[in-house]
Every structure is written in structure tokens, then in C-alpha cells.
C-alpha positions as CSV (number, residue, x, y, z in Angstrom):
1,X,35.4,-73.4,-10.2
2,X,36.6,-70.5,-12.4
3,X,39.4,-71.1,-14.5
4,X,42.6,-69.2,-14.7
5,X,44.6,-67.9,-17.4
6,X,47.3,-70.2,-19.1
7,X,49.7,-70.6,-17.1
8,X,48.5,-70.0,-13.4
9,X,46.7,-72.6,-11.3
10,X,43.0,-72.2,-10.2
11,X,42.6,-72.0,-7.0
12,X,44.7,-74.8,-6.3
13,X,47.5,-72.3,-6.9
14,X,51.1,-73.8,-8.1
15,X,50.2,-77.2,-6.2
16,X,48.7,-78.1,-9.6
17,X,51.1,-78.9,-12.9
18,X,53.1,-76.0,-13.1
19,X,53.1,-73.5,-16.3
20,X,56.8,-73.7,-17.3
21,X,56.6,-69.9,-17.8
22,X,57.0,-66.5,-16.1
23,X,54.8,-63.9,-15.5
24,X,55.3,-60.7,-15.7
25,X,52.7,-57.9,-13.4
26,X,53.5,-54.4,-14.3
27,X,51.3,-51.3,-14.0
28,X,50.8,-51.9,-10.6
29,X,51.2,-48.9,-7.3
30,X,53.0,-51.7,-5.7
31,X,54.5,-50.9,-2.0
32,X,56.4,-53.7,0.6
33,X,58.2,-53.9,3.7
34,X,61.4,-53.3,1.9
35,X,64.9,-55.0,3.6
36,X,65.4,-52.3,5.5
37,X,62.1,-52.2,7.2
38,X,61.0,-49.1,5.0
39,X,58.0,-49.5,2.3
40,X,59.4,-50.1,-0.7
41,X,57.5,-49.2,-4.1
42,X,57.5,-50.4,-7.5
43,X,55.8,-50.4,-10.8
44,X,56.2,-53.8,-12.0
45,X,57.2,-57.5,-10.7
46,X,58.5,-60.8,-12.3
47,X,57.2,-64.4,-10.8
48,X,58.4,-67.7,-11.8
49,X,56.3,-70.8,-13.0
50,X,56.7,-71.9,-9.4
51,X,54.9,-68.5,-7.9
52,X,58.0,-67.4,-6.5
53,X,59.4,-63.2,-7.5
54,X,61.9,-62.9,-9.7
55,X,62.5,-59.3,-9.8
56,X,61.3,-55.9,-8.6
57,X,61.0,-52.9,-11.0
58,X,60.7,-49.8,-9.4
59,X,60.3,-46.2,-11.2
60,X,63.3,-45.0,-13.4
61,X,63.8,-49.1,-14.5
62,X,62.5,-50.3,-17.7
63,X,59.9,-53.0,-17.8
64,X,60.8,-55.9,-19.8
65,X,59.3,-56.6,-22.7
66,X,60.1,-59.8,-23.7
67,X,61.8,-63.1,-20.9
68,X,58.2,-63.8,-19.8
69,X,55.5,-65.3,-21.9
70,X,52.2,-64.0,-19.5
71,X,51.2,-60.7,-18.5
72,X,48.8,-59.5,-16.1
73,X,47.7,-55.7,-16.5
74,X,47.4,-54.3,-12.5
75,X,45.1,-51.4,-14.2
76,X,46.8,-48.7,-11.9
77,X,46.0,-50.6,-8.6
78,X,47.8,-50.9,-5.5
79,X,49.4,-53.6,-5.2
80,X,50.7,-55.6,-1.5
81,X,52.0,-58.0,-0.4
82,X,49.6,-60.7,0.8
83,X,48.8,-59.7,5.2
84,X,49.0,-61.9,7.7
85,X,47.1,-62.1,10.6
86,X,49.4,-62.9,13.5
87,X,47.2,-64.8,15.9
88,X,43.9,-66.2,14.8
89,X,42.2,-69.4,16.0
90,X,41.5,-71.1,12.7
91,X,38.8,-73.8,13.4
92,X,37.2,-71.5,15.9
93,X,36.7,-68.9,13.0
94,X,34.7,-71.6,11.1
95,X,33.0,-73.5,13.5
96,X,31.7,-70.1,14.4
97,X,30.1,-69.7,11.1
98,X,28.3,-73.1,11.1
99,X,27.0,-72.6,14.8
100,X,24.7,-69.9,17.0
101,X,26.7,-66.8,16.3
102,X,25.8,-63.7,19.4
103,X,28.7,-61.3,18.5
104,X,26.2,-58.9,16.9
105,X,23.8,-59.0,19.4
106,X,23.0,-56.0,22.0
107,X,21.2,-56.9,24.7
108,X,20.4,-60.0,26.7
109,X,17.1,-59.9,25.0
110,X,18.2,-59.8,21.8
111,X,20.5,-63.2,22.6
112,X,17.4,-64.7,24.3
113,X,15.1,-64.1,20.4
114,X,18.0,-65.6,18.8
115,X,18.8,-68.9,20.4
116,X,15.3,-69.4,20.6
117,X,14.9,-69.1,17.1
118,X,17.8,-71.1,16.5
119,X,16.8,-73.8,18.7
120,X,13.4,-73.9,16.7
121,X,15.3,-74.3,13.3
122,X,17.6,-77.0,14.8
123,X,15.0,-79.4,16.4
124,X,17.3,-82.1,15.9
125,X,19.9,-81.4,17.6
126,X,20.9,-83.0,20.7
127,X,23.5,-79.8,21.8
128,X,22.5,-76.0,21.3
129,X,26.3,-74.6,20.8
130,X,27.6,-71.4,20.0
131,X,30.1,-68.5,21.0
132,X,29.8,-64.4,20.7
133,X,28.0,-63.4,24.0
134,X,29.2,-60.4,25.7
135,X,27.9,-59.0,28.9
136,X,29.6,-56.0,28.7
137,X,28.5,-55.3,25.1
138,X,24.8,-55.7,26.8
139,X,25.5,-53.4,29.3
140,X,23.8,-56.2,31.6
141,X,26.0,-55.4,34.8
142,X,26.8,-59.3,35.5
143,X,26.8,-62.7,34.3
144,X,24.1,-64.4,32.0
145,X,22.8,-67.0,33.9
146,X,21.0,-70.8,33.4
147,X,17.8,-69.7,34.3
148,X,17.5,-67.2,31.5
149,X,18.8,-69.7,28.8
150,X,15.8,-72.3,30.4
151,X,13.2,-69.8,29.6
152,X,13.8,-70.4,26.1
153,X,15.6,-73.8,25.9
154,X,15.1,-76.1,28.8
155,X,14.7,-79.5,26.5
156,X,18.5,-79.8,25.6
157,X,21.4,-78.7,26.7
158,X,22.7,-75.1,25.3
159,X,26.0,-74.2,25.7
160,X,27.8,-71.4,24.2
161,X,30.8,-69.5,24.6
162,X,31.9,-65.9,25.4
163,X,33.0,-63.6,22.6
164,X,37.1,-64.1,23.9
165,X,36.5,-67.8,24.7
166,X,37.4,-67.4,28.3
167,X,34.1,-68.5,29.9
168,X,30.9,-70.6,28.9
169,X,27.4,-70.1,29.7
170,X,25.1,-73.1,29.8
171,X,21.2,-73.7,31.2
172,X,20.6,-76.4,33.4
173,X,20.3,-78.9,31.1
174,X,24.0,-78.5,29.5
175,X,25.5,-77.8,33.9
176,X,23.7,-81.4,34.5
177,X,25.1,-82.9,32.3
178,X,28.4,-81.6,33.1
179,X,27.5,-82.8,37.0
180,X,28.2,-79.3,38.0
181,X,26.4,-78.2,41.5
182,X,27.1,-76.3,44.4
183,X,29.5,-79.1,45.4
184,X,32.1,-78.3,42.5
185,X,35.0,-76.9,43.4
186,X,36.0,-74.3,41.2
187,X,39.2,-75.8,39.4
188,X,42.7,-74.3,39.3
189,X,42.9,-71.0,36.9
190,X,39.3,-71.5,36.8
191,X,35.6,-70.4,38.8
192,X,32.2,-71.4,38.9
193,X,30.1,-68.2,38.7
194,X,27.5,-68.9,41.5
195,X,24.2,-67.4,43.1
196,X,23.8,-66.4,46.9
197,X,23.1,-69.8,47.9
198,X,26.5,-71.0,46.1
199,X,24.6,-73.0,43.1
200,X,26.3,-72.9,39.9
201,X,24.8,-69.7,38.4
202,X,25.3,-70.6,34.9
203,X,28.7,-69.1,33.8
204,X,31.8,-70.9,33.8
205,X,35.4,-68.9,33.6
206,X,38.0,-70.2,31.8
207,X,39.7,-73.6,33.3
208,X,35.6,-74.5,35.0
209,X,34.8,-74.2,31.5
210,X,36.2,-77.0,30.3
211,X,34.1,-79.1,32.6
212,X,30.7,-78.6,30.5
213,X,33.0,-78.0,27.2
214,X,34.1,-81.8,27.3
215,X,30.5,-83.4,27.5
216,X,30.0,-81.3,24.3
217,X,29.4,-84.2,21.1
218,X,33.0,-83.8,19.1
219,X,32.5,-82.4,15.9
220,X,33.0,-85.0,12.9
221,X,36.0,-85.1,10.2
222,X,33.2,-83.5,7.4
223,X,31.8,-80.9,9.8
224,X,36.3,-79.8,10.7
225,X,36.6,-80.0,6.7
226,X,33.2,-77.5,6.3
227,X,34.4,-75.2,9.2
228,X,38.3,-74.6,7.5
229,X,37.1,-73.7,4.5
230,X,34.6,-71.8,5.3
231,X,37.8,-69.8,7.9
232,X,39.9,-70.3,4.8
233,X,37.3,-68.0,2.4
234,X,36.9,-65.6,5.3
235,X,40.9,-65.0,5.7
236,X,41.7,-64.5,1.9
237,X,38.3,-62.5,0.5
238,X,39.9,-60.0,3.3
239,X,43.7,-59.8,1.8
240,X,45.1,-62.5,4.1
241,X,47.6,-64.7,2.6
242,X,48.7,-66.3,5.7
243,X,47.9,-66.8,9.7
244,X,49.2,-68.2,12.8
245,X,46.8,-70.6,14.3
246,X,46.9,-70.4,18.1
247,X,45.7,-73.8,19.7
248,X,46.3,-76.2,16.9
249,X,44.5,-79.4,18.4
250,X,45.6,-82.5,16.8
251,X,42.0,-83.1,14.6
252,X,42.3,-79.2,13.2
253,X,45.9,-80.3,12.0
254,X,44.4,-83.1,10.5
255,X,42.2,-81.1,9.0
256,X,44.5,-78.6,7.4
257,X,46.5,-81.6,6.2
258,X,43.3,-83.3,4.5
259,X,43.3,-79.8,2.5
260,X,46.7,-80.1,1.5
261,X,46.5,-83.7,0.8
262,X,43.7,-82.4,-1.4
263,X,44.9,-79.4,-2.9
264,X,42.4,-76.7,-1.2
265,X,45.0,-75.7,1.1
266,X,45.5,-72.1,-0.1
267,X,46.3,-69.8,2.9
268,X,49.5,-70.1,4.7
269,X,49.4,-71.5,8.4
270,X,51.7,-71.2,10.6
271,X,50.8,-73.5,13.9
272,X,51.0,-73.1,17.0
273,X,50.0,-76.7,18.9
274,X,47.3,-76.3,22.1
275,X,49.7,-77.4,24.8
276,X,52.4,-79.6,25.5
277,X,50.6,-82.8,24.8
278,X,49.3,-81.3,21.4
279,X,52.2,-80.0,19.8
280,X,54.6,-83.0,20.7
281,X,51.7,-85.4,18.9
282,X,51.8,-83.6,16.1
283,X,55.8,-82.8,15.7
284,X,57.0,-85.0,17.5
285,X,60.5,-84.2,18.2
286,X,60.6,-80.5,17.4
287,X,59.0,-78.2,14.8
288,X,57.6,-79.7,11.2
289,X,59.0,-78.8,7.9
290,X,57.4,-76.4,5.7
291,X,54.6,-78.7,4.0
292,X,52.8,-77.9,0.5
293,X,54.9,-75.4,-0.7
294,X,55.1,-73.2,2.3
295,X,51.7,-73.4,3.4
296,X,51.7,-75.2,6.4
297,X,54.2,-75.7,9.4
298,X,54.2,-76.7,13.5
299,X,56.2,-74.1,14.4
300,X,55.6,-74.6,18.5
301,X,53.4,-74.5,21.4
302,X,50.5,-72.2,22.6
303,X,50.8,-72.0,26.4
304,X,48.1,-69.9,29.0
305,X,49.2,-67.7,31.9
306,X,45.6,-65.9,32.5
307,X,42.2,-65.1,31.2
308,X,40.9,-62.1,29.8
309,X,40.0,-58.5,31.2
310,X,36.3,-59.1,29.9
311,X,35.5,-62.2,32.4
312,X,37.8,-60.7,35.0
313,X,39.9,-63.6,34.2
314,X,43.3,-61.6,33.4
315,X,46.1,-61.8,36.6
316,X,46.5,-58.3,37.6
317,X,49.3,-57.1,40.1
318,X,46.3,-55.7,42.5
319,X,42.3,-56.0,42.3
320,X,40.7,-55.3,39.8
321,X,39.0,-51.7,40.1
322,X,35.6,-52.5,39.8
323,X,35.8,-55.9,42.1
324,X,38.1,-55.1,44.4
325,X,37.9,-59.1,45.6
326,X,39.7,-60.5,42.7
327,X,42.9,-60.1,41.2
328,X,42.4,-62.7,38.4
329,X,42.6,-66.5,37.7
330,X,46.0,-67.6,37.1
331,X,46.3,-70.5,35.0
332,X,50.0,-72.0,35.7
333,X,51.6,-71.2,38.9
334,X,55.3,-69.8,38.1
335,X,57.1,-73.4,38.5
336,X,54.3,-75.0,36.0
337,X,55.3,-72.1,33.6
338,X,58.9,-72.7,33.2
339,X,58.9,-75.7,33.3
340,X,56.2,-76.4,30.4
341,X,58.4,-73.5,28.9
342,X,61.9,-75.7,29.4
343,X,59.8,-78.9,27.9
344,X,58.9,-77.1,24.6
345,X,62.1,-75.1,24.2
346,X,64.5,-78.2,24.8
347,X,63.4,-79.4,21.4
348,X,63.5,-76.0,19.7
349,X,59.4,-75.5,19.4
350,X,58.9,-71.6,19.4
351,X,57.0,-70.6,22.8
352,X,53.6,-68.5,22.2
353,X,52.7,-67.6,26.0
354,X,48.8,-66.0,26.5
355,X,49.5,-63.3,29.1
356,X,47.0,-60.5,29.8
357,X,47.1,-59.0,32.8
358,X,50.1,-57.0,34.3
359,X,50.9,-60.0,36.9
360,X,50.8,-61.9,34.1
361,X,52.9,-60.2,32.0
362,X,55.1,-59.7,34.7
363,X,55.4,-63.3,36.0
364,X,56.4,-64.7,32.1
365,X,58.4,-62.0,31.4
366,X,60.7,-62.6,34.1
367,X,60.6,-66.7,33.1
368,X,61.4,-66.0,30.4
369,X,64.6,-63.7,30.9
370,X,65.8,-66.9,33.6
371,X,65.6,-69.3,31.0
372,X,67.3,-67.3,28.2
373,X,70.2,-68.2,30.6
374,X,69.8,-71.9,29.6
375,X,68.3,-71.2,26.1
376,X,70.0,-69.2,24.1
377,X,70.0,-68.3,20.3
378,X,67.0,-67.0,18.0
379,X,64.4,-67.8,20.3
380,X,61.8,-65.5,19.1
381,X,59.5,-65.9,22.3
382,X,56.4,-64.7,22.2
383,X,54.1,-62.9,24.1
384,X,50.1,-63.1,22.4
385,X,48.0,-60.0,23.7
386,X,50.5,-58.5,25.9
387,X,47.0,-56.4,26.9
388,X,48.6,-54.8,30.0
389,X,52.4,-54.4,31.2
390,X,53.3,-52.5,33.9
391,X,55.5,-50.0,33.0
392,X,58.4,-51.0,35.6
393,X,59.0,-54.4,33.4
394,X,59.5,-52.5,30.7
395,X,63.1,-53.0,31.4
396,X,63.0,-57.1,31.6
397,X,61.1,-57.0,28.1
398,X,64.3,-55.2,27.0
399,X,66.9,-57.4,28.2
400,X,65.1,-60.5,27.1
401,X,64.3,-58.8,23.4
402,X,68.1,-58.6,23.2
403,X,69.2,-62.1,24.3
404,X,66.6,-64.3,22.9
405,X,64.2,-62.1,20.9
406,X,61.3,-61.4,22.3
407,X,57.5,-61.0,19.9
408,X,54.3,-59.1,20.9
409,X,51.9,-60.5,19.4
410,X,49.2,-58.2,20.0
411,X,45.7,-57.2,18.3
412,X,45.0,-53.5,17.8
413,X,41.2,-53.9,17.1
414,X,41.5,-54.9,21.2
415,X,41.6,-51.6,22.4
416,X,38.9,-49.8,20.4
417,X,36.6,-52.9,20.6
418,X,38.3,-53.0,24.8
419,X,38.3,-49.3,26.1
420,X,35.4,-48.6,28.1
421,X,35.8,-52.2,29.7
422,X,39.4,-51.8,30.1
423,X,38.8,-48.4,32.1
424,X,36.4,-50.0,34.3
425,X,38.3,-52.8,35.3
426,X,41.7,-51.5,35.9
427,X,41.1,-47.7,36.7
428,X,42.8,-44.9,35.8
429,X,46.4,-45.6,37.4
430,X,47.1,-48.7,35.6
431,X,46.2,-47.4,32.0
432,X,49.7,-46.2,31.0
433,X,50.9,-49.7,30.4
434,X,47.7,-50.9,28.3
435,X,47.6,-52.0,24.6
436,X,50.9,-50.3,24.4
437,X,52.1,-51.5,20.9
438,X,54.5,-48.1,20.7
439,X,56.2,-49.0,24.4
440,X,56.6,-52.4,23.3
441,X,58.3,-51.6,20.1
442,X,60.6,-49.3,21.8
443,X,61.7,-51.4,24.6
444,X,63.1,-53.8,21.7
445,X,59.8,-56.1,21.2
446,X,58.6,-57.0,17.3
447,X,55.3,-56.5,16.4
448,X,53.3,-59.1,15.3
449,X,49.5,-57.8,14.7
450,X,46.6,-59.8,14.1
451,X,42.3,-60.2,15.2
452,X,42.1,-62.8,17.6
453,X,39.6,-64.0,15.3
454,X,36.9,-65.6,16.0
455,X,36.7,-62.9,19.0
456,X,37.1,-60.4,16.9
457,X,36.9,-60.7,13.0
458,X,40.0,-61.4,11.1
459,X,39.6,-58.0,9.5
460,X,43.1,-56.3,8.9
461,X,41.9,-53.3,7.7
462,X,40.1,-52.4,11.0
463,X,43.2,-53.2,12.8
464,X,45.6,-51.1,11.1
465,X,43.3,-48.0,11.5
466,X,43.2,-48.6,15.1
467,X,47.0,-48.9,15.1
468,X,47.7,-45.5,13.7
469,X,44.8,-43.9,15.3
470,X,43.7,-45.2,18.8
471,X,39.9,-44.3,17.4
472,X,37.5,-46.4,17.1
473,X,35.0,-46.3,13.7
474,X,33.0,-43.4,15.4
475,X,36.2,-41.4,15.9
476,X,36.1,-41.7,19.5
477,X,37.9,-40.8,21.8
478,X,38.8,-37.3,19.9
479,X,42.5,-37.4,19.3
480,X,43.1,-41.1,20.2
481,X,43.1,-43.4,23.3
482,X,46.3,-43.6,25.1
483,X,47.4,-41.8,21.9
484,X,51.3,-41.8,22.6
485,X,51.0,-45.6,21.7
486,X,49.9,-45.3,18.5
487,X,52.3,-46.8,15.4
488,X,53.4,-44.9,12.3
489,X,52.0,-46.5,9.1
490,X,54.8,-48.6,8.4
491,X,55.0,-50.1,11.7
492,X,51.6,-51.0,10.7
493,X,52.0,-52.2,7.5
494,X,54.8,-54.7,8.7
495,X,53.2,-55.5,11.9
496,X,50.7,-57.1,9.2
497,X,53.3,-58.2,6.9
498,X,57.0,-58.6,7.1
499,X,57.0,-58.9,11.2
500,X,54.3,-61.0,11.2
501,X,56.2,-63.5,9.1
502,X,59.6,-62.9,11.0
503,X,57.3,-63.7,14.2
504,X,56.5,-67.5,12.7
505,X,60.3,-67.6,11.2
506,X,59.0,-67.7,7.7
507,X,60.6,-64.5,6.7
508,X,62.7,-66.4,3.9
509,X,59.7,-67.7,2.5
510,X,56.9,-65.0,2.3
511,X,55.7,-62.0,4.2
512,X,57.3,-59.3,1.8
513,X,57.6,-58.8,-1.9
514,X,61.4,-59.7,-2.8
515,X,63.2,-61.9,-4.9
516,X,63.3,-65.6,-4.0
517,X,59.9,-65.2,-1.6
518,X,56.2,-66.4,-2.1
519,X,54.4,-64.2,-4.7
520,X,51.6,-63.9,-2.2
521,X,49.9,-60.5,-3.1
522,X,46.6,-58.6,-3.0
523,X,44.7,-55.4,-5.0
524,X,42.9,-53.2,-2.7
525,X,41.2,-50.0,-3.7
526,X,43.0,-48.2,-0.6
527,X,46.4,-46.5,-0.2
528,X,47.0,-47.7,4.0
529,X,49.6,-45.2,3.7
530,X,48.0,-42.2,2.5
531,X,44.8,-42.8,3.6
532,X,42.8,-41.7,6.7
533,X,41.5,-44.1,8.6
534,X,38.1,-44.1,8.0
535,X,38.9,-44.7,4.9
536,X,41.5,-47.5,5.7
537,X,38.3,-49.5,7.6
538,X,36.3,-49.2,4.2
539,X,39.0,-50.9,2.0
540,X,37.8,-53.2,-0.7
541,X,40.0,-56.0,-1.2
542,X,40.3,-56.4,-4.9
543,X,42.2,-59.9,-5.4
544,X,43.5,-61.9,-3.6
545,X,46.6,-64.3,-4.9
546,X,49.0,-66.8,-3.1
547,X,52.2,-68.5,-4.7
548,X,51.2,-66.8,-7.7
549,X,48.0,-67.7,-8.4
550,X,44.3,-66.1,-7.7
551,X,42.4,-67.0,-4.9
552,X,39.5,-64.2,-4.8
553,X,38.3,-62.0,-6.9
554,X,35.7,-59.3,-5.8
555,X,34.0,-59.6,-9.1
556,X,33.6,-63.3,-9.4
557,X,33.7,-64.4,-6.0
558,X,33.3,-67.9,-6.2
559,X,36.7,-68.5,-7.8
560,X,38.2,-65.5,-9.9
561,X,38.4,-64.8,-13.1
562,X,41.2,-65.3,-15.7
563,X,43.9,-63.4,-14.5
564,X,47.5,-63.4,-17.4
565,X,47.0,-63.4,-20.6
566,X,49.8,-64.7,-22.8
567,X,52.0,-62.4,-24.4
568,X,51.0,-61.8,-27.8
569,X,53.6,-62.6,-30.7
């Protein structure tokens, strides 16, 4: 591991013995979310021995030349604060880097060549698993289905889930040993895809899922260890400092705590437990502390209303436009929602509610605005996606933003990656209401952005072009989707930084650049707020530090190299 300066912890940050010394950063193009919500730029800053910003200096103020004994030269960079990506699924992200990875793949075909090939290099292994797969990316028209797994692995069971996690495709090996035939019933807020004689097709949509997902061998404590760091290299090498893990299961807490235990806990977690049953097992009677120096907190619970748009799994007010038979899969009936929603917020645990579809939206919004008679306070509810709102809630989004705060949590790369799908499921009448980050920030919401990650990757910088754009990396559509919802830069830029932190109430403890906070930061070679975004998609992230120390360098990127230099006498 590459060893830092004097003074600054290598990568195990200012969790090591601390250096008893400030630091001074000047000759930086350094920019924040400011107090006031406006971008704030300076020229220099002053951390503390325990990673923590001292001071500011902005143009017109003298740099200090002596109070500090280290000095690290910014070479004219930009300079900002460390991003956050707002909802990620931590594990996920890793495990999806040791297993079968299809997110890149085009065509049925081309999935077919790959697990084949990936079942030939794994002969051991008693489970084929993996996730990425996207039938609308293939332009297949339908489903995957067993049969066409079998005809390249029928020995073993394969099973391996869709790109947004909301359905599973297995062969007949991996629906056997689930016991699913043309006898199962397709489970509350869930369906078992099925052929014309009603035998299980393959495909199972989100609650069905689970029945093949829970014959799946658990992964071991060595193989969670592997899969976080390998999510933890991913998040930082791209400028993020800290994340809010949606679905924290009680081994990927473990997990994160084994890193802190051990000091390779670097990026900042706020989590969000999987359920009821999860989060009270691992808080116990309400939210944690902040542990390891601000870098890892149960803040509350992760709850489901719907599916997703892709698997025709999202609860829509009326059919869906290319399957007229369907409105969605609901995954808590109204009464199961508020009352799960009571449970958690009776011992304060902040509520993060999965809502896609407008009937979904619609149906939380409005539990959420009758409990904020019971609950009162800084609430901070969230909604994560927020895909589609009708426009006529608007209102109810409004009144609970004002009475109990209300967070959209939503992912801008969504609707470039989304729009074609989108269109084709919910036609052109319901569009207005759609990835609407602009309506939603006007109708009193904060916004919280972030990837989705592992569905999409945790990649900020693609995000924040989408948010001030509507385009996708080709440019299309001319002039931007829906382009009355796009955000102006600084929306952006806090949506990624200071919001983001106010959504996981850890605004007094990092998300800006400002006195008394985290000095979490990162060089890029890209002005966001100047920049066009094509160029914005390109950016380079240069380093990488948290708490005041360097976690990635692009130039030695197995550790970093020395970063201060003491001040000479």
C-alpha cells in the first residue's frame, strides 16, 4: 500500500494515529454547496489533524503562510467536495463484479455465448449466478425463458437476475429446485411468467423471485468482505466519498462493520436496513450512532410499494400502454404500508419507500401526508425513484414536504438509460409526470441523486449530465427529453452533494466544504459548472480523499501517492 505524506493516514485515512498537525490546500479552483444553497468558491482550505476544515479562503483573502506545518499544492485543479451517491445497493455493486455480469450484452445471443463461457470456466460450481439481463436492451419483444438458458447449461442450476433486480430468470434446473411448476401460485406483489400451457416459463417478477432466490447457496463472510471492497474501489476511483445503501441485510452490515473493525472502511455509508425485520436487528431501538468517524450509520428502513417499469412490475393508475392487462404488481396493500410505515417511524428510523409507478406514488404519498398527523417533526421521508407521479398529487407532495419533509430520491441516469421503454409502456398521456426532478423540486421535495448502482453504474458524472440536459451520451433526443424537467447546475451539484447528505441527516458532518465538516474532497479535470455535458460524462476523477486523507489517485491507482509535504523551515 502506498504511503502518504507525513502527517496524513494511508488509506486508512485519520482512523490511523493521527498527525497532530494542520494542513493547509491552497492553489486549488475549489467550488461547494455554499450555506445558502449557492456554489461557493475558494482558493485555498485549512484541515485539522483529525481531517476535519478549518477555514475557507476565497479570492481577495490572504493565504496563510505559517499555523500549519503541511502543504499540499492543488496545481490549479478543481477542487469538490467529495459526491455522494444517494441510493446505491452496496453489496449488490460487488457481488456483481465477482459474478456473471450481462449489463453489456445486446442481444439474447450474445447472453447465451457468455454464460456458456462462463459456465465452462466455473466447472465447479454448484450455482451459475449473476444479474444484468435486459430484454428490452435486446430488443427481444418478451421474456427470456428456461429453455434457452438449458441449451447452454442444463447440468446446474443458472440463475441470474434482471438489470433493476425486479425479476429472475432461471433454466430448469435452478425452477426445480425452487419446486416451481404450473401449480405455483404466483405470490402477492409477485408473478410467475408462464407459457400457453401455464408452466413456469422461466422468468420470475419481483416477490416470485424470491422463491428460486432463497435456494441460492449464501455467500460466505470472505466472499461479503471481497464483494465491499471491490463496491468500495468502484465508488471512490469515481469521486464518491459517501452512499446510501438501500437494503442493508444484516450480513452486509456485518460486513461494513468487519471493515471498520479493520480500518478499510473508507467511504461513508449511510444505511438503510432491508425491511422491518432487518433494520430493528441491526438498531435495535431506533437509528445507530455515527460509527468510525462518520463513516457508517443505520439511519432507517427500506420499504417496497411496486416493481419497476422494465418488468411491467411498477403500479400504475391504469394499464400499462403496451399490455393493456396489467396495471402492475403492488407489493403492500395500503394498510400493510402504513402500518410497516407507523412501526419504523415510532422509533424515529427515517422511512425510504420504493415507489415507481403513478399508483404507487400516489398510494404513499397520501400515507404518508395521514401519518404526518401522528408523526410530526423533521421526518425527512423519502421517496427512492419517484419514476412517475401523476401530476394531480403534485399538491399532496407539497403539503407533506412542508409538514414532515419530504426527499426524492431519484436517479437521473434512469431516464436516458429508461426513455424508449418508458414511452412504450406508459404512452404519451402519462409522460408529463415522468422523471420529473424539476416538478418535484418545485412542489417543495429535496433532491437526493444517485445510480441505483448495480442497475446502473455508480457513475456521477453521467448522472449530472443527464440532469442538466435530458440527453443521453448520443445527444438524443435533440433539445432534451421532457426538457422542462431538467435542473440548473447547482441543483445538480447539490443533488450529488449537500442534499444528498441533508437526505441521510448527515449535513453537520460532511456533504459540503465548511468549517467543522468532513474534509471529504476530490480533483477532477472537469468544471460541472461550465462544462457541456459531453464533456461532464468524460470527467477524469483526479484524487480522491475522505476525512483528510487520499484514497485514489489516478496516477498510482493502487493506493496514491504522497500527497503534503511538510512545510519547509
Amino acid at each position: 500500500m502506498a504511503r502518504l505524506g507525513p502527517g496524513l493516514a494511508a488509506l486508512a485515512i485519520c482512523l490511523a494515529t493521527p498527525a497532530y498537525a494542520d494542513t493547509l490546500i491552497d492553489n486549488v479552483q475549489g467550488q461547494t454547496i455554499g450555506a445558502d444553497g449557492h456554489v461557493e468558491r475558494f482558493k485555498a482550505m485549512l484541515m485539522d489533524d483529525a481531517g476535519v476544515v478549518k477555514a475557507l479562503i476565497h479570492e481577495g483573502e490572504k493565504t496563510p503562510k505559517k499555523g500549519f506545518q503541511y502543504r499540499v499544492d492543488g496545481k490549479g485543479r478543481i477542487m469538490l467536495p467529495g459526491l455522494i451517491d444517494a441510493h446505491v445497493h452496496v453489496m449488490s455493486t460487488g457481488f456483481a463484479a465477482l459474478t456473471l455480469d450481462l449489463s453489456e450484452t445486446n442481444s439474447l445471443g450474445e447472453a447465451l455465448e457468455k454464460i456458456a463461457a462462463y459456465a465452462k470456466a466455473h466447472p465447479d460450481r454448484p450455482w451459475l449466478i449473476g444479474r444484468g439481463w435486459n430484454q428490452e436492451r435486446w430488443k427481444l419483444g418478451r421474456f427470456p425463458t428456461a429453455a434457452e438458458l438449458d441449451s447452454v447449461v442444463s447440468d446446474r442450476p443458472v440463475w441470474l437476475e434482471r438489470a433493476d433486480g425486479h425479476a429472475g430468470w432461471g433454466n430448469t434446473a435452478a425452477l426445480k429446485a425452487g419446486g416451481v411448476t404450473a401449480a405455483t401460485q404466483n405470490p402477492s406483489g409477485g408473478e410467475v411468467i408462464r407459457l400457453a400451457d401455464g408452466s413456469p416459463a422461466g422468468v420470475l417478477v419481483d416477490n416470485a423471485s424470491n422463491i428460486v432466490a432463497a435456494k441460492v447457496p449464501p455467500p460466505t463472510a470472505r466472499d461479503y468482505d471481497a464483494a465491499f471492497a471491490l463496491a468500495q474501489r468502484d465508488f471512490y476511483r469515481r469521486g464518491l466519498t459517501a452512499v446510501a445503501d438501500m437494503g442493508t441485510e444484516m450480513a452486509d452490515w456485518q460486513a461494513f462493520r468487519r471493515a471498520g473493525d479493520a480500518n478499510t472502511l473508507y467511504v461513508r455509508i449511510m444505511a438503510y436496513g432491508s425491511g422491518i425485520d432487518s433494520t430493528v436487528q441491526i438498531g435495535g431501538p431506533g437509528p445507530s450512532p455515527w460509527l468510525y468517524a462518520d463513516r457508517l450509520r443505520l439511519n432507517g428502513v427500506k420499504l417496497y410499494m411496486d416493481g419497476a417499469l422494465g418488468s411491467r412490475g411498477a403500479w400504475l393508475k391504469a394499464p400499462y400502454h403496451d399490455k393493456p392487462d396489467t396495471r402492475g404488481l403492488p407489493r403492500l396493500t395500503q394498510t400493510q404500508l402504513g402500518n410497516l410505515m407507523s412501526r419504523a417511524a415510532m422509533d424515529n428510523f427515517q422511512i425510504a419507500v420504493h415507489a415507481i409507478g403513478d399508483e404507487a406514488n400516489a398510494v404513499l404519498l397520501g400515507a404518508m401526508e395521514d401519518l404526518s398527523q401522528t408523526y410530526k417533526g423533521d421526518r425527512r421521508w423519502r421517496i427512492e425513484h419517484a419514476q412517475v407521479i401523476d401530476p394531480a398529487d403534485w399538491p399532496i407532495a407539497e403539503r407533506v414536504a412542508k409538514s414532515v419533509g419530504l426527499i426524492a430520491s431519484m436517479q437521473p441516469v434512469h431516464q436516458t438509460s429508461d426513455r424508449l421503454m418508458a414511452e412504450a409502456r406508459l404512452g404519451p398521456e402519462r409522460l408529463a409526470g415522468a422523471y420529473a426532478w424539476a416538478s418535484a423540486k418545485a412542489h417543495g421535495a429535496v433532491l437526493a441523486f444517485g445510480s441505483d448502482s448495480p442497475v446502473e453504474l455508480p457513475d456521477p458524472w453521467t448522472g449530472f449530465a443527464a440532469a442538466i440536459s435530458r440527453v443521453d451520451e448520443g445527444g438524443q433526443p435533440a433539445g432534451g427529453w421532457q426538457p422542462q424537467e431538467r435542473v440548473g447546475r447547482e441543483t445538480a451539484l447539490a443533488g450529488y452533494t449537500a442534499d444528498a447528505a441533508y437526505a441521510g441527516f448527515a449535513e453537520k458532518h460532511f456533504g459540503r466544504l465548511a468549517p467543522g465538516l468532513r474534509a471529504d474532497f476530490i480533483f477532477v479535470d472537469t468544471d460541472p459548472m461550465t462544462a457541456t455535458p459531453e464533456a461532464i460524462r468524460k470527467t477524469k476523477v483526479l484524487e480522491t480523499w475522505v476525512g483528510g486523507g487520499k484514497v485514489w489517485d489516478t496516477a498510482t491507482p493502487e493506493g496514491g501517492a504522497a500527497g503534503a509535504e511538510p512545510v519547509k523551515k
